[in-house]
C-alpha positions as CSV (number, residue, x, y, z in Angstrom):
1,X,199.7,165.9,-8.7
2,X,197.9,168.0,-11.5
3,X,197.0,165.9,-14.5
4,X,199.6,165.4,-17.6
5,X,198.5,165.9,-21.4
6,X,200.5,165.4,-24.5
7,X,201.4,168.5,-26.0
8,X,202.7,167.9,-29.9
9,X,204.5,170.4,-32.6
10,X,206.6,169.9,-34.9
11,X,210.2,171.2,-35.2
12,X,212.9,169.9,-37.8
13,X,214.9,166.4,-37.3
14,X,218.1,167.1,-37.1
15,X,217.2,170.3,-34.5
16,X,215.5,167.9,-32.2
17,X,218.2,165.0,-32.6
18,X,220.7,167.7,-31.4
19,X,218.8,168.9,-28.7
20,X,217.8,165.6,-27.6
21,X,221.3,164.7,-27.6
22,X,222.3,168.3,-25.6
23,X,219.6,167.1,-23.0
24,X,221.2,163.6,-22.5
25,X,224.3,165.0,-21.8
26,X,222.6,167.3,-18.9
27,X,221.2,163.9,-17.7
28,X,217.8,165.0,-18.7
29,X,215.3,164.1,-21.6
30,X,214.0,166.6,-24.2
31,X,210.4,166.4,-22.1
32,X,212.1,167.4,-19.4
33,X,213.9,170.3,-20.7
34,X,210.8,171.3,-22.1
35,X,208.7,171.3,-18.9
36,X,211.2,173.2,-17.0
37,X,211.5,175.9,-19.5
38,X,207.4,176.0,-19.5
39,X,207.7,176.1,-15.8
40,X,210.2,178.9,-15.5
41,X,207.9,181.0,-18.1
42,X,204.7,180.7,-16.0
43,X,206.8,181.8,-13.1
44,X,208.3,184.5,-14.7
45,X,206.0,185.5,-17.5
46,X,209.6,185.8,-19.7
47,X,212.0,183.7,-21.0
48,X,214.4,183.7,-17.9
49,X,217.5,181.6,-18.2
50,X,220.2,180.1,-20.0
51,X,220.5,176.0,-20.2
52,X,223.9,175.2,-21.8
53,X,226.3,172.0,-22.4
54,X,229.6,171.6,-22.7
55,X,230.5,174.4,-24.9
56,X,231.5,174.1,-28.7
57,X,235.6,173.5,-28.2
58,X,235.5,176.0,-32.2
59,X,234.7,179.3,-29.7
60,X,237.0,178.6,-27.1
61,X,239.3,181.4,-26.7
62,X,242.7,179.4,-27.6
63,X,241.1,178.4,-31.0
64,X,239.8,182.1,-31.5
65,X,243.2,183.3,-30.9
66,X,244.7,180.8,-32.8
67,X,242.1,181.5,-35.9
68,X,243.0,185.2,-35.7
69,X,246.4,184.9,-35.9
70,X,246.3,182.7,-39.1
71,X,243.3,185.2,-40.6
72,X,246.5,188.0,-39.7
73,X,249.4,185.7,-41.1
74,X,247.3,185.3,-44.2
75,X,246.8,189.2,-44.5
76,X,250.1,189.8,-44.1
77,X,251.3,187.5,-46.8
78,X,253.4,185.2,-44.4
79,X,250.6,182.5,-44.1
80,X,252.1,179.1,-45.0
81,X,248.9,177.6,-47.4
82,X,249.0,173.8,-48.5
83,X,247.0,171.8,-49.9
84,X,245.6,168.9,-48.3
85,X,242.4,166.2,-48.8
86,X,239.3,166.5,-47.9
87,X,238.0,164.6,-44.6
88,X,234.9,163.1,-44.8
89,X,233.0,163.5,-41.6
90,X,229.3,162.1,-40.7
């Protein structure tokens, strides 16, 4: 087995908590992630491939749909606006 070294850069906190967090949920860690996309470059001189999680629920195509018909309800005057508090969210 060839010989590991520690590589080091820096990238911001909240980007790598994310990822890190992405990477847990594929059941890997972020070294891991990382080795495999320096693997698949060396392979295929390129960046080859896609590694996704479970995709934000905002972009799924019944909120989309349901986002477009409120943008169209709103531009045709029929939109039903209230007002309503804030929610805090960390």
């Amino acid at each position: 087995m060839a010989q590991s070294v520690n590589v080091n850069f820096r990238m911001d906190e909240q980007l790598k908590k994310n990822v890190e967090d992405i990477c847990q949920r594929m059941g890997m860690t972020l070294t891991t992630a990382l080795t495999i996309c320096c693997k698949k470059i060396e392979q295929e001189r390129r960046i080859p491939f896609e590694i996704t999680a479970d995709a934000d629920p905002f972009y799924s195509e019944s909120n989309i749909r349901y986002l477009k018909g409120k943008l169209d309800a709103i531009k045709d005057g029929t939109a039903k606006l209230e007002e309503h508090d804030l929610i805090e969210v960390d």
